[in-house]
C-alpha positions in Angstrom: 9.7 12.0 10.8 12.8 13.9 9.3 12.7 10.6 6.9 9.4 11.5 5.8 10.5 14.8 4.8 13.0 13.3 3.0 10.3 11.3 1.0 8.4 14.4 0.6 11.2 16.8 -0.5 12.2 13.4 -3.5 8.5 13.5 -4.3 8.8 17.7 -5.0 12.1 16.8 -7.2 11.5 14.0 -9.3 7.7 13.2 -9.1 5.1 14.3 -12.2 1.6 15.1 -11.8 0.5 13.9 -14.8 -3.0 15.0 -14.3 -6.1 13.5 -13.8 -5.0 13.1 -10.0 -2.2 10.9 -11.3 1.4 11.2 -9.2 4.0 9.9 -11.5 6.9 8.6 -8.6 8.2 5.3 -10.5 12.0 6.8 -9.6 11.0 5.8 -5.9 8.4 3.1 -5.6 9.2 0.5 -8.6 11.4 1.3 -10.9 14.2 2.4 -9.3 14.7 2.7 -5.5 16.5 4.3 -2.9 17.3 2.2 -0.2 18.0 4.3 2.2 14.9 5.8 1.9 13.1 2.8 1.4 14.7 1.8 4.4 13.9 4.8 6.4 9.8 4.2 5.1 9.8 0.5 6.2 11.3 1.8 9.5 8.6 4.9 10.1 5.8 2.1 8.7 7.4 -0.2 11.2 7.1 2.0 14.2 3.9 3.6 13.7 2.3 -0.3 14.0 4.6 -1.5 16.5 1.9 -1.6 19.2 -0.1 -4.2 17.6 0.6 -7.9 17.1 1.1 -8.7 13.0 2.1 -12.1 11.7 2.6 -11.1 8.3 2.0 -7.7 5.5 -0.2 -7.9 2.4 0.5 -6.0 -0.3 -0.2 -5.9 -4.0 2.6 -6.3 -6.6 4.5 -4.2 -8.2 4.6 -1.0 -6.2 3.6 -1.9 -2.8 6.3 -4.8 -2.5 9.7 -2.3 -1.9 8.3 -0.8 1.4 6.4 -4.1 2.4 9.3 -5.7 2.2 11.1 -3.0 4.2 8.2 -3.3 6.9 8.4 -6.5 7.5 12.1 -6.8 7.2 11.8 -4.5 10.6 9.1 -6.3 12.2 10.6 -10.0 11.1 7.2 -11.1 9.6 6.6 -12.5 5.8 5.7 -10.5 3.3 2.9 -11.7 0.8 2.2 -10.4 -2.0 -0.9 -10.2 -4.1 0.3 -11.1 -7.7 -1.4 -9.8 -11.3 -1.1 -12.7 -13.6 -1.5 -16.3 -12.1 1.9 -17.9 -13.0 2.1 -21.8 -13.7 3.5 -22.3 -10.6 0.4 -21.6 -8.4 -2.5 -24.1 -7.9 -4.2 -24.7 -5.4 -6.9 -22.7 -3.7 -6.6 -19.3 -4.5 -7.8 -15.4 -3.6 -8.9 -13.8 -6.1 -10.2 -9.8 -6.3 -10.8 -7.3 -8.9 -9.5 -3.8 -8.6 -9.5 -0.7 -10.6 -5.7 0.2 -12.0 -5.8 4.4 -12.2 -2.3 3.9 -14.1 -3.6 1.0 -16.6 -7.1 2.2 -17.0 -8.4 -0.7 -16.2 -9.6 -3.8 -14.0 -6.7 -6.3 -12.6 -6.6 -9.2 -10.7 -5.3 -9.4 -7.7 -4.3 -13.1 -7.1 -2.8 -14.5 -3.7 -2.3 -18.7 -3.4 -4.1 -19.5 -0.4 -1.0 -21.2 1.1 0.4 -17.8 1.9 -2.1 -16.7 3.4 -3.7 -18.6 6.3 -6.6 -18.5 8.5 -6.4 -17.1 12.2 -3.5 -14.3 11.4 -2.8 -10.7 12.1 -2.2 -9.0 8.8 -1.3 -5.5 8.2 -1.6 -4.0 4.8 1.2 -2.5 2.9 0.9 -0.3 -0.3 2.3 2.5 -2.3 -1.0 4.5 -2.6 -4.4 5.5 -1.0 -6.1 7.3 -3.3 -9.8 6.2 -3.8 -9.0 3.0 -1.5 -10.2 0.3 -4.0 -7.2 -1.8 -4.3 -6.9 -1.9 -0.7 -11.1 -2.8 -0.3 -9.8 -5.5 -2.5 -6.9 -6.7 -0.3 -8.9 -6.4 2.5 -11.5 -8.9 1.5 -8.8 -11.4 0.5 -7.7 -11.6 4.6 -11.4 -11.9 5.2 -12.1 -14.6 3.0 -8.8 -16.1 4.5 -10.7 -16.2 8.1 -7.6 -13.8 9.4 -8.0 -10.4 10.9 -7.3 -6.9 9.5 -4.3 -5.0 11.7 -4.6 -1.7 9.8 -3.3 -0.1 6.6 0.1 1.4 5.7 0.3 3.7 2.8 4.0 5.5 1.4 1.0 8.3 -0.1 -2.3 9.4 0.6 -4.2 11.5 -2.2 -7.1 13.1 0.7 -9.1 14.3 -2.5 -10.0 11.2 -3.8 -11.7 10.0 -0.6 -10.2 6.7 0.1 -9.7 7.1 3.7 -13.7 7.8 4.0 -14.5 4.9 1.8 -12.7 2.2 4.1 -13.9 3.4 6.9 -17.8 3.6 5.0 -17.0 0.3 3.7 -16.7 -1.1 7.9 -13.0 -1.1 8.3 -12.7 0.0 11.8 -9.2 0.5 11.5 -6.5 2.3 11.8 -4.9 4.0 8.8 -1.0 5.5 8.0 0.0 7.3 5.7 3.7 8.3 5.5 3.0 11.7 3.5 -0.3 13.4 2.5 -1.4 15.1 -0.4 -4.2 16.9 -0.4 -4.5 18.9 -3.6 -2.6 18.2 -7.1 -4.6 21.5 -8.7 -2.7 23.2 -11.5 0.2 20.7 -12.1 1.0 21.1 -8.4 1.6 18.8 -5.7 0.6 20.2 -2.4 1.3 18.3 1.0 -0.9 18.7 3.8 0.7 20.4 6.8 1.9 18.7 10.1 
């Protein structure tokens, strides 16, 4: 827990709200890490799951791939990860899903080769943000369509005001939900945690 005040305290120092309920923490997440806290997220992710069976973590590229990675580096399962643009190198069947991009302003595809992720598995679900929950509806679908079974979701941040927690669970995903720090208001150019 002291690592997720860590996380919070780098948030307070080099994070931007940028508005618009945008939190701008590229310094951490995915363009330049620290691996010791990456480290220490993968390790809390790790531990808050550890009672449950997983075969392997989903995630979406770019963001959600540093602490998926350190996830399943602790729980010696694959990462997959969902991928943007469909490079030359994938054929085959394919997952595909559409997902809103608060950062890009628009739709992307979220693309995983079927290969990678099989039928009949335990798959927990890694990313960087829950804010209004779409990208992860959209990662969820892909390990039903896959015929595999939804663990639970591990978030690095959770935006409460933008109601993705309610949506997954409106949407029928019975399951449970982490999320390493909480925001619950970013009013006023602030960023406000919620309390323990």
């Amino acid at each position: 827990m002291a690592q997720m005040l860590a996380l919070q305290e780098r948030i307070l120092a080099e994070g931007r709200n940028l508005g618009s309920g945008i939190l701008k923490i590229d310094s951490l997440l995915n363009h330049q890490i620290y691996p010791d806290l990456m480290m220490g997220m993968g390790q809390e992710m790790a531990a808050r799951f550890q009672g449950h069976k997983i075969d392997r973590i989903l995630t979406a590229e770019i963001s959600g791939i540093a602490p998926a990675v350190l996830t399943g580096l602790v729980l010696n399962v694959p990462v997959v990860y969902a991928r943007k643009i469909k490079p030359i190198t994938m054929f085959g069947p394919v997952f595909l899903e559409t997902a809103p991009s608060h950062t890009k302003g628009m739709e992307v595809n979220l693309l995983v080769s079927a290969e990678f992720l099989p039928p009949d598995q335990d798959v927990l679900i890694i990313d960087d943000f829950l804010a209004t929950g779409k990208t992860l509806r959209a990662l969820a679908r892909m390990v039903q369509s896959a015929r595999s079974r939804i663990v639970g979701v591990g978030v690095v941040v959770e935006k409460t005001f933008e109601g993705g927690r309610d949506l997954m669970l409106r949407s029928g995903y019975n399951i449970p939900i982490e999320s390493l720090v909480t925001i619950t208001s970013m009013d006023d150019g602030q960023i406000i945690f919620a309390e323990d």
